[in-house]
C-alpha positions, 0 to 999 in steps of 0.5 A: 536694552539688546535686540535680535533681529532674525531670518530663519528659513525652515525646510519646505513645506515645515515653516508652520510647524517650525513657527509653532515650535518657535512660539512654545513657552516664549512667556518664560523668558527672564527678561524677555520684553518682546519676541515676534515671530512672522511669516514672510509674505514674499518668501514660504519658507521664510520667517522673521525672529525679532526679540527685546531683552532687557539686556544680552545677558538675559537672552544669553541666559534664556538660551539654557532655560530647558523649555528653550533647549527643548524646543531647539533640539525639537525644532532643528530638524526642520530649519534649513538655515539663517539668512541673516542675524542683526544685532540691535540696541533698542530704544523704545516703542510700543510696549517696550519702555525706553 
C-alpha cells in the first residue's frame, strides 16, 4: 500500500470552499482505499489531506483522471501553499485490509 499524508493551507476565508472542491468525485479513484479530508481545529486556514492507495502507481494514475484535473485547476486559486507532504507505507486499520 502507499499512503499520503498532507497540510494544504487555503487562501483566508477559502478553506471550506477549497474542502468542497477537494471532496468532488473522490469515489472515482481506481485504487483509492481511503481519502480524508480534515479542517485543523487550531489553525482556519489549514486542512489535513490523508489518502490510502492500493499502490503509487494508482495514485499517480488518479492525478490524470479529468474529474481530479478538474478540481486542481478549480481549486488552485484558492490554496495559498502546502506546509508539509509525508510519504507513508500503510499497513492496516479500519477499513483499510493489511
Amino acid at each position: 500500500m502507499f499512503g499520503l499524508i498532507g497540510k494544504m493551507r487555503a487562501r483566508p476565508g477559502e478553506r471550506d470552499a477549497l474542502i468542497a472542491i477537494l471532496l468532488e468525485g473522490t469515489e472515482a479513484m481506481p485504487g483509492c482505499l481511503s481519502y480524508v479530508v480534515a479542517k485543523d481545529p487550531a489553525d482556519a486556514d489549514a486542512i489535513w489531506i490523508t489518502e490510502v492507495w492500493d499502490g503509487a502507481a494508482s495514485h499517480k494514475a488518479s492525478l490524470s483522471l479529468p474529474a481530479v484535473q478538474a478540481a486542481i485547476a478549480q481549486a488552485r486559486p484558492m490554496i495559498a501553499g502546502f506546509d508539509s507532504h509525508v510519504e507513508t507505507e500503510p499497513v492496516g486499520g479500519v477499513g483499510i485490509s493489511g
